[in-house]
N, C-alpha and C positions, 0 to 999 in steps of 0.2 A: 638312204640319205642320213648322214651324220643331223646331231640335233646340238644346238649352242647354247651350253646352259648359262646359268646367271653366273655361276662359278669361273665360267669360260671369259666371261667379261668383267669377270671382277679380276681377273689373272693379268687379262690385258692392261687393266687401267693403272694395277698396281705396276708393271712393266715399264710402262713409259716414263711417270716419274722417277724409279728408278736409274732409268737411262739418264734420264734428266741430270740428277743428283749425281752417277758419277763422271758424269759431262763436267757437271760444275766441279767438284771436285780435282778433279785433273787441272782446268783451267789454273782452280788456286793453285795448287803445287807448281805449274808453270812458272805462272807471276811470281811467286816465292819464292822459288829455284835465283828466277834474274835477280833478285834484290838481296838475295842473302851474297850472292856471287858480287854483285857488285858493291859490297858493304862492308863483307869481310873476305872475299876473296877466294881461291880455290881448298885451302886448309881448314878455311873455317869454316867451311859451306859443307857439313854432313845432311844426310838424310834426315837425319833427326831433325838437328835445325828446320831443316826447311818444314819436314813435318807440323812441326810447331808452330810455326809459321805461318803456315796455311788453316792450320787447325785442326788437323786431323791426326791420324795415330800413322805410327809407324809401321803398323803393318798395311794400313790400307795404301799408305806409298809406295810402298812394297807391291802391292797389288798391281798400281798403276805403271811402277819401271820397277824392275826388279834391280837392277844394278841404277849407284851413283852416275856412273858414264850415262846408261837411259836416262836419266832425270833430266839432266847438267845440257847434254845436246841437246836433248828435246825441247829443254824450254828454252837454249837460244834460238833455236830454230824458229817456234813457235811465235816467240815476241817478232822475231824480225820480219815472217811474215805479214802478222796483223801492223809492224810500222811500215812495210811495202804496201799494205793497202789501205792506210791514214793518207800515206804518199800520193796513190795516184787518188786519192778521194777528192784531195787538194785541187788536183790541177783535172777535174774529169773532162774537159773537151782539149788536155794537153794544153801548154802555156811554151809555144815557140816565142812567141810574145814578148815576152817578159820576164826572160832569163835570168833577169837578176833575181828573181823569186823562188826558180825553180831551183838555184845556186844555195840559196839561202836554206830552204828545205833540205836540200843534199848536205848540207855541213851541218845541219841539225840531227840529223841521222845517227850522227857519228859524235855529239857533244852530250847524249844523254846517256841514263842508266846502262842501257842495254848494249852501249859500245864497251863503258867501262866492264860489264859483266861479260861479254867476250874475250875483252881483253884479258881476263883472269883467265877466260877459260885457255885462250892461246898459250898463254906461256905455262900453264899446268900439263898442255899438251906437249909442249917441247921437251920435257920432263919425266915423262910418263907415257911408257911405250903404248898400252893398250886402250889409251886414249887419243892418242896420235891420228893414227889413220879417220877415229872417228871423226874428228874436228879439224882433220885436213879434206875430207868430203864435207863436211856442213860448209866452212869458208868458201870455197869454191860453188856450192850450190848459190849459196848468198850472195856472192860476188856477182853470179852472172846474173840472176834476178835484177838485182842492182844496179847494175849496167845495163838492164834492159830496161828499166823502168827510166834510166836517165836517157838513154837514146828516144825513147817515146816520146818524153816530156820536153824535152829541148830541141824537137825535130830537128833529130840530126840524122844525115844521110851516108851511112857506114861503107856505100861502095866507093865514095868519092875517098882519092888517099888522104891520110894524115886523121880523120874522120872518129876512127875508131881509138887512136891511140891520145889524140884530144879528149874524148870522153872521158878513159881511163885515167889520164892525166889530174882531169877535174877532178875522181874520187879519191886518187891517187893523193890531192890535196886538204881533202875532206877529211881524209885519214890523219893526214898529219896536223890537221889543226884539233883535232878531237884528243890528240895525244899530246899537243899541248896546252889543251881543257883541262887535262887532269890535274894538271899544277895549279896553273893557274887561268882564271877567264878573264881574258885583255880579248872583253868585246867590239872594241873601238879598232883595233890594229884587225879581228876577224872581220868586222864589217869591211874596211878598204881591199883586203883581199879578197871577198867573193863581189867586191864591185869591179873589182881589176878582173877577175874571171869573168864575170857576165861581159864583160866590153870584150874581151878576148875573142869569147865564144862568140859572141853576134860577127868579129870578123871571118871567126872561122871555120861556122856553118853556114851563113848566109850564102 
């Protein structure tokens, strides 16, 4: 029978916080990655920066993505997650209800940091081959998440026709009122359009 010495559990204890710390770590770089991106853009968004940023050195970024591309995807990916599950936190018994709420959510999605910080990364991608494919699988992961979280939250019933392409629709609009966020925020003209969409939608899922 093996014997567990005090060394044995002092190996352990140091281990976890360990883990801990470059849990956190990563995190920062994450959050970093989205707001250097959506601040200064694809050109000005190096490793370094973000490094700095988060606070830690260069190589230990290094550590966590070896390439830019690693970073850059990862943390949009990452953010979008964790606002998919602010999302349904929102509405946790689902809000068929009250659509105009869930409308309102969905075009908030798309009016903060982390659209504009895609949006760099988009057209960095259009530009740049070896980053292409990567951010043409994240968009599409994203998307369909997206889309599911909105068919939940607005019980909507996708065998019925027209169903699925309405949903789409609705982010379809989410999208373009987030791209004219960037200019400028004429929240008054955004509020009657996701009130005209919620009236929409209660005719056209109900």
């Amino acid at each position: 029978m093996s014997t567990v010495t005090t060394d044995d559990h002092a190996d352990r204890a140091d281990r976890v916080p360990k883990q801990d710390r470059s849990r956190a770590t990563r995190q920062r770089l994450l959050a970093a990655a989205v707001a250097c991106l959506a601040e200064h853009g694809w050109s000005g968004s190096t490793v370094s920066v973000v490094a700095e940023r988060a606070g830690v050195s260069r190589g230990a970024a290094q550590h966590h993505f070896p390439t830019r591309e690693d970073l850059f995807t990862a943390a949009v990916e990452y953010v979008a997650e964790e606002r998919s599950g602010a999302l349904r936190a929102l509405f946790p018994e689902g809000a068929a209800g009250d659509r105009r709420a869930v409308v309102t959510a969905l075009v908030d999605l798309y009016t903060g940091p982390l659209f504009r910080a895609a949006l760099h990364l988009w057209v960095a991608a259009s530009n740049e081959e070896q980053l292409r494919p990567r951010v043409t699988e994240l968009e599409a992961r994203v998307g369909r998440e997206t889309h599911r979280i909105a068919v939940e939250l607005l019980g909507a019933d996708e065998t019925r026709p027209g169903v699925r392409e309405t949903v789409q629709g609705l982010l379809d609009m989410a999208r373009g009122l987030g791209l004219a966020n960037l200019l400028t925020d004429d929240a008054s003209r955004r509020d009657r359009v996701v009130a005209q969409w919620a009236a929409l939608l209660d005719g056209a899922l109900d």
